[in-house]
VOGU-3710 file (C-alpha; in Angstrom, 3 decimals, decimal comma):
1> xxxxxxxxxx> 133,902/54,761/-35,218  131,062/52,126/-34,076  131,015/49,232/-32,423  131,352/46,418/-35,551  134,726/45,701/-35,245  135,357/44,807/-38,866  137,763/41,517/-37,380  137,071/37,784/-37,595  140,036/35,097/-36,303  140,114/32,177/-38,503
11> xxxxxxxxxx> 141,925/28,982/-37,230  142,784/26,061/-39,485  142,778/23,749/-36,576  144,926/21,185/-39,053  147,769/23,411/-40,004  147,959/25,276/-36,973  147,356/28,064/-39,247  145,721/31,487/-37,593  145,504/34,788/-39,098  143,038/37,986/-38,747
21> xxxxxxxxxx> 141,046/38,763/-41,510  138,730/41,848/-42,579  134,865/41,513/-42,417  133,604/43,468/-45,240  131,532/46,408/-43,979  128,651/45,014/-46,821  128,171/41,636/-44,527  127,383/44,070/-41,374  124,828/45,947/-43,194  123,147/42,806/-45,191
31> xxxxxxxxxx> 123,486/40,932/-42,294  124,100/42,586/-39,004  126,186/40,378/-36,605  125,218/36,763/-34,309  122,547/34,752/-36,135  122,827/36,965/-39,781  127,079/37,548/-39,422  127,454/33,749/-38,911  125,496/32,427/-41,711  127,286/34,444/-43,831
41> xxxxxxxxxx> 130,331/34,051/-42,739  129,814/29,870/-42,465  128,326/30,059/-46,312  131,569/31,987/-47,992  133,173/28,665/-49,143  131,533/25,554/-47,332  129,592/23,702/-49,702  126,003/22,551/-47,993  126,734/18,838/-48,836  129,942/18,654/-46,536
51> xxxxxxxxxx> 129,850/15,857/-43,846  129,254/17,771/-40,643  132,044/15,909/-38,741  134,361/16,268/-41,424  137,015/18,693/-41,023  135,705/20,319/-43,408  132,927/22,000/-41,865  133,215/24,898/-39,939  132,360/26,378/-36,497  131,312/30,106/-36,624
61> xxxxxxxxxx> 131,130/31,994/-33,546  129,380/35,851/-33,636  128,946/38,577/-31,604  126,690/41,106/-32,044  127,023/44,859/-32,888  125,639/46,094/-29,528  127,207/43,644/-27,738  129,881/44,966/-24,857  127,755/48,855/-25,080  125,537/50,093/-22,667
71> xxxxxxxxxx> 122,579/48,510/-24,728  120,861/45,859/-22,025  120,405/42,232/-23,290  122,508/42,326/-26,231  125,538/40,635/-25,059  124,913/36,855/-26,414  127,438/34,896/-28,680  126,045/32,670/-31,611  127,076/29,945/-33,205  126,721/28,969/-36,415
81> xxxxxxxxxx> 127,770/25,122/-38,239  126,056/22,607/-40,562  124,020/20,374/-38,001  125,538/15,650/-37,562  121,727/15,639/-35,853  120,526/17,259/-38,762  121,958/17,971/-42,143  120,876/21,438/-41,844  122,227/24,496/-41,008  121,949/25,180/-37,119
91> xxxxxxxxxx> 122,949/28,473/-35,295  122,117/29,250/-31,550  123,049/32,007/-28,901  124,812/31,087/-25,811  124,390/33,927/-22,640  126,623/34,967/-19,933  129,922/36,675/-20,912  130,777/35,370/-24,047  129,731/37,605/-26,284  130,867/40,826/-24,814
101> xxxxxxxxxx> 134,583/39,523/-23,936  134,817/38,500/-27,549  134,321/42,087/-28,809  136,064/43,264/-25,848  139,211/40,868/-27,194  138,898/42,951/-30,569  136,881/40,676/-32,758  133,577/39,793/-34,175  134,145/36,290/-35,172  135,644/33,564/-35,305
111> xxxxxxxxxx> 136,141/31,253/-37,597  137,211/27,738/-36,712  137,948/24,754/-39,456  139,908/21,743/-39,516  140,818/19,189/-36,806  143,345/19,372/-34,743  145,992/16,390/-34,107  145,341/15,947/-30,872  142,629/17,158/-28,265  143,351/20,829/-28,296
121> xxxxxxxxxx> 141,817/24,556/-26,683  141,722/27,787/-28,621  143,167/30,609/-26,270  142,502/34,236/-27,909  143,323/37,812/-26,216  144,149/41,030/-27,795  147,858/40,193/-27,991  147,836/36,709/-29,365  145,358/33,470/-30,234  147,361/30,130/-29,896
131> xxxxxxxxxx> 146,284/26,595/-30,173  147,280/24,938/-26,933  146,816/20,879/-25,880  144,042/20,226/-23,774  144,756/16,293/-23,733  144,640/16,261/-20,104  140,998/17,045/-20,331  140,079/14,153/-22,016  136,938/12,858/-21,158  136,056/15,853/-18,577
141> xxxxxxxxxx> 132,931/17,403/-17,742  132,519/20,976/-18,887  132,072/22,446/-15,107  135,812/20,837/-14,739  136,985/22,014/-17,958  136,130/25,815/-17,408  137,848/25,699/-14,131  141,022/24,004/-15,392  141,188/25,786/-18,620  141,484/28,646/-16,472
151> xxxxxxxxxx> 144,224/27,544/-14,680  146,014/26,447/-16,893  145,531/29,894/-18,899  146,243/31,746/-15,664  143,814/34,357/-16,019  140,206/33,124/-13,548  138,510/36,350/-16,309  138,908/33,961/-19,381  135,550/32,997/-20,442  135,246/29,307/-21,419
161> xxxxxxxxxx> 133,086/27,481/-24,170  133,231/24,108/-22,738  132,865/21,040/-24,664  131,737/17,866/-22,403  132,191/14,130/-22,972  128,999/13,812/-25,019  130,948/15,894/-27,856  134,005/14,381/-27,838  132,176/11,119/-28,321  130,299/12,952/-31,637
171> xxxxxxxxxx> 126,477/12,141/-29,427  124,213/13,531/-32,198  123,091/16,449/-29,803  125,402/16,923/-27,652  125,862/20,629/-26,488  128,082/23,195/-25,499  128,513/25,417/-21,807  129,633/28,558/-20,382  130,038/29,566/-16,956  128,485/26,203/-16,038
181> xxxxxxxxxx> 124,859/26,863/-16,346  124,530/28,172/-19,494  124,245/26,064/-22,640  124,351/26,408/-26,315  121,764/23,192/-26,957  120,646/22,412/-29,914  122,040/20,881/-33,286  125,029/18,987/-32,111  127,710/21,871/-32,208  129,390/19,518/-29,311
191> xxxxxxxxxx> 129,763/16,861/-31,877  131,530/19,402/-34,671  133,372/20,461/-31,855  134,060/17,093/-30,933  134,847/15,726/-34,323  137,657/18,722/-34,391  139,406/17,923/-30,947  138,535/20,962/-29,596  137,891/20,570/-26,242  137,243/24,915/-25,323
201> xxxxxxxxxx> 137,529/28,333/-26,574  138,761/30,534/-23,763  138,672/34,212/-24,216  140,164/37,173/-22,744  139,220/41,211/-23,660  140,481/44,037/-22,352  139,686/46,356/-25,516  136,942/48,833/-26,214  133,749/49,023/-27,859  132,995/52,057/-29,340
211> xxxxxxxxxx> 129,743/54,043/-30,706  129,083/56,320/-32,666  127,509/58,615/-30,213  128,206/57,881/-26,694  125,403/60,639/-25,583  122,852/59,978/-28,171  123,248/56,033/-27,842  123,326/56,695/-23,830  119,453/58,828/-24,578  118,021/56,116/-26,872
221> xxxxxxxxxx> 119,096/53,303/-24,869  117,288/54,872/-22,062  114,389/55,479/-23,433  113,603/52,552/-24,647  114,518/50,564/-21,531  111,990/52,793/-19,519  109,706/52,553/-22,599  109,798/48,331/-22,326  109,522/48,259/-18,574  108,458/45,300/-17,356
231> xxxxxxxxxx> 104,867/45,939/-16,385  102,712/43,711/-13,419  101,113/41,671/-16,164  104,097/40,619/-17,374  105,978/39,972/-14,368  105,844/36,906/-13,563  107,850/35,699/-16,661  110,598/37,578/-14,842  110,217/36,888/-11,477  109,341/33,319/-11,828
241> xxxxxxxxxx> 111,690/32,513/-14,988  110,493/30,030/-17,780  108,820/27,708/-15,516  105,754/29,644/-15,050  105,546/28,413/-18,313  103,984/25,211/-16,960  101,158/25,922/-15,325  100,724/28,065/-19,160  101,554/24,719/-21,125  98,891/22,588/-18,713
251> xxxxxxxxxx> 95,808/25,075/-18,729  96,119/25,143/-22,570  96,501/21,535/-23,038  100,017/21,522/-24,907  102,614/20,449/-21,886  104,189/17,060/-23,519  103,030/14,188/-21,596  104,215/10,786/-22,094  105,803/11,706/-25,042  103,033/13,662/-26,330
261> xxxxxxxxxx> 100,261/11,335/-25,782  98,661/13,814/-23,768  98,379/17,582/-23,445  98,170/18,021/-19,487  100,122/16,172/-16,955  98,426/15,240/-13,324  102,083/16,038/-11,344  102,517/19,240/-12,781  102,231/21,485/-9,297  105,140/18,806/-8,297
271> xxxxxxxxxx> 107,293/20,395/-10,853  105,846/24,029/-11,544  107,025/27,834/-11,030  105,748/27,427/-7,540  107,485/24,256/-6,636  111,202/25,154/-7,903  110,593/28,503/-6,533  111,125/25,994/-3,011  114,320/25,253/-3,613  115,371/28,261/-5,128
281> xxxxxxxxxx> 119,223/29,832/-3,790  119,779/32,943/-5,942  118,962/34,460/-9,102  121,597/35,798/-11,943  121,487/37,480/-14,716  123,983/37,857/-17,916  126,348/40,540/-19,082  124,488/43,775/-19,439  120,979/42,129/-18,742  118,033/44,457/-16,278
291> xxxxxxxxxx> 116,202/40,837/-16,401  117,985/38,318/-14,781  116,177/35,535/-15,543  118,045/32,799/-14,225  117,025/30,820/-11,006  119,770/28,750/-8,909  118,295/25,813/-7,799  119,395/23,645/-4,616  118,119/20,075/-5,222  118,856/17,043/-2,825
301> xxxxxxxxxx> 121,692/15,663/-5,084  122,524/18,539/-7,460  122,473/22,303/-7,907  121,492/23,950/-11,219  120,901/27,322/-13,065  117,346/26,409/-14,241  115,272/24,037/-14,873  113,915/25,791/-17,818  110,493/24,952/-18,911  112,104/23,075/-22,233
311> xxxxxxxxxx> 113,917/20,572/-19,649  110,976/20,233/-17,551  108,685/19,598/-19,713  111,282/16,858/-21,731  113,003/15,108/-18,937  109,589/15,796/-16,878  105,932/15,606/-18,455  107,338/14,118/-21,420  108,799/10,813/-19,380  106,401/10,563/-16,592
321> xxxxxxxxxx> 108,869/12,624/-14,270  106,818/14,578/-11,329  110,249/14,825/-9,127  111,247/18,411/-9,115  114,928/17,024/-7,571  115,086/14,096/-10,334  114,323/16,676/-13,132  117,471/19,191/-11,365  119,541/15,930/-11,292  118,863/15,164/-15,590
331> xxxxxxxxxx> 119,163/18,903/-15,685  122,740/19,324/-14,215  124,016/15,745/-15,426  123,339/16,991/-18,798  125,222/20,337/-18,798  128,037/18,676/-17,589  128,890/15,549/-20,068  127,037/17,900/-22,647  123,619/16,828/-23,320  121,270/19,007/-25,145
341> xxxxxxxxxx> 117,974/18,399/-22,511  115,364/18,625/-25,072  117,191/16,292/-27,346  118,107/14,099/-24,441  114,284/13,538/-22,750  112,195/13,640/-26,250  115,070/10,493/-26,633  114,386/8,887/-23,551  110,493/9,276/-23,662  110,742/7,958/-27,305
351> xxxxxxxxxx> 112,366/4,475/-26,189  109,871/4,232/-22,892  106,887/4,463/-25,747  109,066/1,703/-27,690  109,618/-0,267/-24,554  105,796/-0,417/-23,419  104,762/-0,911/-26,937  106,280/-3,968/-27,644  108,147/-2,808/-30,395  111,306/-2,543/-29,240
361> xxxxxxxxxx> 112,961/-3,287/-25,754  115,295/-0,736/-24,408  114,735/-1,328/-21,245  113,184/1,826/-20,188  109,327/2,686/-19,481  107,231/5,610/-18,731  108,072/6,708/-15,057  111,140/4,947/-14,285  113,178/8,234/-13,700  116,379/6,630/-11,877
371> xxxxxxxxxx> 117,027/4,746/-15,202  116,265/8,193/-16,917  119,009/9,755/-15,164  121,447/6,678/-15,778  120,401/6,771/-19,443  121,432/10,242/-19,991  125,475/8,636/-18,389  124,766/6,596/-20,646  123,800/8,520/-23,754  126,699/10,354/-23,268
381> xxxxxxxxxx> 129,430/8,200/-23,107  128,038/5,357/-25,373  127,544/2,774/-23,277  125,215/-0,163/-24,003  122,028/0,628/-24,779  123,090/4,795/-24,579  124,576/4,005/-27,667  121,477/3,734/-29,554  120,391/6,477/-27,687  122,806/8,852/-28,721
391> xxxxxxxxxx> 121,763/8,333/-32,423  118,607/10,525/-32,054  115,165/9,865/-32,268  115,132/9,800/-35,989  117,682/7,548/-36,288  116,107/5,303/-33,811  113,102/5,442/-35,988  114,323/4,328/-38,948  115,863/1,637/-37,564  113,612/0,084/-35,291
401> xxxxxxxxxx> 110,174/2,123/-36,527  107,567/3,826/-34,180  108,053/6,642/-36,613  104,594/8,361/-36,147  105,836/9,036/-32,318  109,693/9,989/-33,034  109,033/13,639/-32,079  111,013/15,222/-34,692  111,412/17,420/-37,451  113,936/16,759/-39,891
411> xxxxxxxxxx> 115,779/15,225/-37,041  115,739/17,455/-34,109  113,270/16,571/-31,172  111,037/19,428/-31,079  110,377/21,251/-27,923  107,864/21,559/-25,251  104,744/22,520/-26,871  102,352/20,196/-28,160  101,065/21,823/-31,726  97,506/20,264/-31,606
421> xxxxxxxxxx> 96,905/23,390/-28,665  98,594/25,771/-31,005  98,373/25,044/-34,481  100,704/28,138/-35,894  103,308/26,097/-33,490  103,206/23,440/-36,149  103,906/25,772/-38,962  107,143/27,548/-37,114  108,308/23,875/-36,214  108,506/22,867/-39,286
431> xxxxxxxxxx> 109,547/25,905/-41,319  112,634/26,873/-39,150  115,928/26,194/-40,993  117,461/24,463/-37,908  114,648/21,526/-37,532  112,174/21,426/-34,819  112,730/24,599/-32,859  110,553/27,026/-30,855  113,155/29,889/-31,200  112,181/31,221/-35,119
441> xxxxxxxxxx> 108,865/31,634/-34,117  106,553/31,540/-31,010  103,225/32,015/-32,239  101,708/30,169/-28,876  101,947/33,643/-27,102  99,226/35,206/-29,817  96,923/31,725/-29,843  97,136/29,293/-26,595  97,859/32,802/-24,546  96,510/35,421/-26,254
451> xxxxxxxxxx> 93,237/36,440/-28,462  93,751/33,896/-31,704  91,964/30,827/-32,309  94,504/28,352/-31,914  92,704/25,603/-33,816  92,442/26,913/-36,909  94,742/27,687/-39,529  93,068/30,836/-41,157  96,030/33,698/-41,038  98,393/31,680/-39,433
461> xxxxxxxxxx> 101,153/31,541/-41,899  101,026/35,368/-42,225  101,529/35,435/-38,355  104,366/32,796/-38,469  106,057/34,580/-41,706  105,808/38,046/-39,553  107,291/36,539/-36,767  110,299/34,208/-37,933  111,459/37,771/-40,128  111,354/40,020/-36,822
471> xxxxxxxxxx> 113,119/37,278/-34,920  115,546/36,560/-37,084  116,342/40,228/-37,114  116,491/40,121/-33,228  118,300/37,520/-32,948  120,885/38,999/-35,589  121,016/42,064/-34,197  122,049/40,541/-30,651  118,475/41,183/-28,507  117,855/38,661/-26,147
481> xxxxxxxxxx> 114,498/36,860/-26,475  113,320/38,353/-23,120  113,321/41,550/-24,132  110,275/42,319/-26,653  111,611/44,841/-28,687  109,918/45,711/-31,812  111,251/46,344/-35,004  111,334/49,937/-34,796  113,000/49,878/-32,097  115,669/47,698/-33,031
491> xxxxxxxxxx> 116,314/49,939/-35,594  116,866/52,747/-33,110  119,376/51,296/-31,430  121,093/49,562/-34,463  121,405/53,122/-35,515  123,381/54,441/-32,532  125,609/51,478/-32,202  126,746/50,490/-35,995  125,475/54,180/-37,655  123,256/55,806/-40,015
501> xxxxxxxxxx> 119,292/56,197/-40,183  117,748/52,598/-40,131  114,091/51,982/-40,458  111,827/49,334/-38,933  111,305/47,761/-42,391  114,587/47,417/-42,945  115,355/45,747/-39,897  112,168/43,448/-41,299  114,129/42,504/-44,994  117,421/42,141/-43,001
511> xxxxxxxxxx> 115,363/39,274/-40,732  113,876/38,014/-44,138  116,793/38,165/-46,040  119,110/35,802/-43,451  116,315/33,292/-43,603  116,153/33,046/-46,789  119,530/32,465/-47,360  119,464/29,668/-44,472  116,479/28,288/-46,312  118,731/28,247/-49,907
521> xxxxxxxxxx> 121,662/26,357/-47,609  119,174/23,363/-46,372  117,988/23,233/-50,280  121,040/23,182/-51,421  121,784/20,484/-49,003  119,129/18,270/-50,022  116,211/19,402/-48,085  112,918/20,608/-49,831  109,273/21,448/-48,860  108,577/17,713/-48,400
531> xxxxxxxxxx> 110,727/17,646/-45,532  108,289/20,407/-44,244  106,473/18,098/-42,217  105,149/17,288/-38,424  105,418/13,660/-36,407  102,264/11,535/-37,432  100,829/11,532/-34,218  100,027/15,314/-34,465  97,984/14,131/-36,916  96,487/10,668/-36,582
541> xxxxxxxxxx> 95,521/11,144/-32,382  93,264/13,383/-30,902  94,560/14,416/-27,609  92,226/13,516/-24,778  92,342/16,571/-21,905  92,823/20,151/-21,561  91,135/22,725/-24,312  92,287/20,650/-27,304  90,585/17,591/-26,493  88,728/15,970/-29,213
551> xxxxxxxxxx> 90,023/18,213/-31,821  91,459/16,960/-34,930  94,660/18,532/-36,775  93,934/17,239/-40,206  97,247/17,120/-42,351  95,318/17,964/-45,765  94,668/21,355/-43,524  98,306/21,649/-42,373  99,724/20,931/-46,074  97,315/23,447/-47,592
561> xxxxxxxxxx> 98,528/25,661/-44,450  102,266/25,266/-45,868  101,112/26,110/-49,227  100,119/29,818/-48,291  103,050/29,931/-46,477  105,318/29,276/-49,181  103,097/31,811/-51,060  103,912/34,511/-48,400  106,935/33,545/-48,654  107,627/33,999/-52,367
571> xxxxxxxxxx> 108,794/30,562/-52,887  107,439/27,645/-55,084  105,224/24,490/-54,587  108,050/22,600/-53,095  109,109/25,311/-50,926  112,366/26,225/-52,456  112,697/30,082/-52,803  112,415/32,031/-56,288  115,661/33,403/-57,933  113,153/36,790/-57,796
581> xxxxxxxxxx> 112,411/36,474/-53,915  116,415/36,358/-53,553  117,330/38,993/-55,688  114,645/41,522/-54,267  115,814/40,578/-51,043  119,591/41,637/-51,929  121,106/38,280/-51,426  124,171/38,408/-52,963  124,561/37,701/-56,626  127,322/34,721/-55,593
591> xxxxxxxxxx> 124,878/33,149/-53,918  121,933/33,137/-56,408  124,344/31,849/-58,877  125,227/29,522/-56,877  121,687/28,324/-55,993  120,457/28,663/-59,619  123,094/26,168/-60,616  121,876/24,077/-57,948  118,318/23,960/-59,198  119,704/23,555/-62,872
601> xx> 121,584/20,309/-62,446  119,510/18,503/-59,195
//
């Protein structure tokens, strides 16, 4: 016995169908469970060209093998889809409950395609999973929604995914949320969700999770958390949550400012560590989790778990925003209609530059952070000018132009570091299957913060290949990005929760081998190395304050950067991957097939 389950739900939201099914042992050992489990699960017979909001896409939700064990900070639930913002693949981990109850309901997935003929919720126990109407939720926000879908299951110990106006309307990054505060952001998973009628999954477990070991898994788990004790250097990460991050961000010269004109910000003690620290109620942590790294806020219109840095620096920095309570207000408006808050301020900054530009008038400038907060209503529900909004940056770009300052990568707004104070930033943004994301890589830590020379590129696509393998391994595996647990380590504990003897390299391939095979999707979808590539203004301005200033970022450097990368990688010029990197990686033989026969007849 060990704790992979071996069960995924599938639900034909059309037909009504919903039957259990067998995960073969093979996918838990190729792939482990979350982030690996769900792209293979979500690859088995979707073809990479389907329309995201068609029913035929589907919505793959994972938990991981050491969720619901003793194991601390392993209790996330991923989800997995082909991205509407996109085109890509997209996968990210929700916290709280989630994860656990889902294993503790007996399963490791689900599996959701379809659409359902009216706007439905997905109830699943041990005993039964039913589709049930949720048409009197039309149109709710998702702090309502969890509190009526748990009436109306009558059981207040369901755990709710939440899906908020924004999805239901299909906005282009609209999100997903879990005991209120806690979001699933990025890639428009509201919008499949949306485009499905699915308004919630609610879950309820009573079952258990067993090991292979209870005392050895009980000494190794113990060990390790003494072993990765949070130290006084470190502490403030902890104690302080991610917005220490800005004063970080503004002493290195990378903390978005006016849509990443500038590197440094002159209000940033108005919205730093120190100043939500103020207003600070209480502090929670998730299921099984020593950390507790979120921070209830008490602002003068609206409470929130958070700010994180991401939103502050987006709907702060980024739009001329020094109000700590306006930044709370964007913050909680946007987990309840559903906003993704990186997506939603890199937006809103992008049509102030527009507006103050000349180039296009939405109405909107640098500054003006009451209309910020009635854009995001607006974004949301598609109304007037939100309706623009809601199409993404991208999208805006190609329409009305300002491309070189539509803060993007292959559609996603990218976070809140600027990459000309962290050039390895600028590889991981652009190599990450999912678009402009911090989460594959965070190479800032070793250059901006740490001993590396962040302005060059020399060994910087070694470091960002190193990284994106380990993480994608972590985040497989079910570790929470808090917790810096090395490879070896991971091993350890994969070993007393699933079995056998694992080593620290394998743990590596496994990390390599799921992103290659999200790399293969996005080719196979259309993407190749060309769309490899950073916003213009990375490029073409030199920012003017903080350590950076007056430094260029050629992008003959960057492109030669890519080129080693794709070396390290063992792909070719164009960054698709070799038929010989897959197969000594042990991707499957369907899937090289498959992928060969792509490359044969595109």
């Amino acid at each position: 016995m060990n704790s992979f389950i071996g069960k995924m739900l599938n639900v034909d939201l059309t037909s009504g169908k919903i039957e259990t099914v067998s995960i073969p042992t093979e996918w838990a050992e190729k792939y482990t469970g979350q982030k690996g489990l769900g792209t293979r699960i979500l690859m088995e017979d979707l073809d990479p060209k389907t329309d995201p909001l068609s029913p035929q896409n589907k919505i793959v939700m994972t938990s991981s093998i050491m969720a619901g064990t003793i194991v601390s900070c392993s209790a996330k639930l991923a989800i997995a889809t082909k991205s509407p913002q996109t085109g890509t693949i997209t996968d990210g981990s929700i916290g709280g409950h989630a994860g656990a109850e889902l294993k503790y309901a007996g399963y490791d997935a689900i599996c959701i395609s379809g659409k359902a003929e009216e706007l439905s919720y997905l109830y699943l126990d041990p005993d039964k999973a039913e589709i049930r109407s949720a048409a009197e939720l039309k149109g709710v926000g998702t702090f309502e929604t969890e509190i009526r879908i748990k009436e109306m299951a009558g059981d207040p110990q369901v755990k709710v995914l939440a899906n908020g106006p924004a999805g239901e309307n299909q906005v282009l990054f609209s999100c997903i949320s879990t005991e209120r505060y806690r979001q699933l952001g990025r890639g428009g998973i509201g919008a499949v969700m949306g485009s499905k009628n699915l308004k919630a999954v609610a879950i309820r477990g009573w079952l258990d999770v067993h090991v292979p070991d209870m005392k050895e898994c009980l000494k190794v788990a113990k060990e390790l958390h003494a072993a990765d004790k949070i130290d006084d250097a470190e502490y403030e990460i902890y104690t302080d949550g991610t917005p220490i991050l800005v004063d970080f961000s503004q002493e290195s010269g990378l903390l978005p400012t006016d849509n990443f004109q500038e590197g440094t910000f002159e209000g940033f003690e108005k919205i730093n560590s120190a100043s939500m620290k103020e207003v600070r109620a209480a502090k929670k942590a998730c299921f099984s989790c020593a950390i507790a790294c979120g921070n209830y806020l008490k602002g003068s219109k609206s409470d929130v778990e958070g700010p994180e840095y991401e939103t502050i620096a987006l709907c702060g920095s980024s739009i001329r925003n020094d109000s700590r309570d306006r930044i709370i207000e964007i913050n909680s408006i946007c987990d309840d209609v559903g906003l993704d808050t990186i997506s939603a301020g890199a937006v809103i900054a992008y049509m102030m530059e527009m507006t103050e530009k000349g180039l296009h008038d939405f109405g909107i400038r640098f500054g003006e952070t009451e209309k910020a907060v009635e854009m995001v209503r607006k974004i949301a529900f598609k109304e007037g000018v939100g309706a623009e909004g809601a199409m993404g940056t991208k999208k805006l770009a190609d329409k009305y132009g300002g491309a070189e300052f539509a803060m993007h990568v292959k559609g996603m707004e990218i976070p809140g570091y600027d990459p000309r104070g962290s050039w390895a930033m600028g590889l991981a943004y652009v190599s990450a299957p999912r678009g402009g994301c911090h989460m594959s890589a965070y190479p800032i830590e070793a250059e901006a913060w740490g001993d590396l020379d962040p302005y060059t590129y020399e060994g910087k696509a070694d470091l960002v290949v190193g990284l994106q393998n380990s993480q994608f391994a972590k985040f497989s595996m079910g570790v929470c990005d808090f917790w810096p647990v090395a490879s070896d380590n991971l091993a350890k504990l994969y070993s007393v929760t699933y079995g056998g003897k694992w080593t620290a390299e394998e743990v590596d391939i496994i990390g390599e081998r799921i992103f290659n095979l999200q790399r293969i999707f996005n080719i196979m979808a259309g993407f190749d190395g060309g769309d490899d590539k950073l916003p213009g203004r990375f490029h073409q301005e030199n920012l003017k304050s903080g350590p950076p200033k007056d430094i260029s970022m050629p992008e003959e450097a960057f492109m030669k950067s890519m080129q080693e990368y794709y070396r390290l990688r063992g792909w070719d010029d164009k960054g698709k991957p070799t038929l010989e990197k897959l197969k000594a990686l042990g991707v499957e033989d369907r899937f090289v097939q498959q992928y060969e026969t792509y490359l044969a007849t595109s």
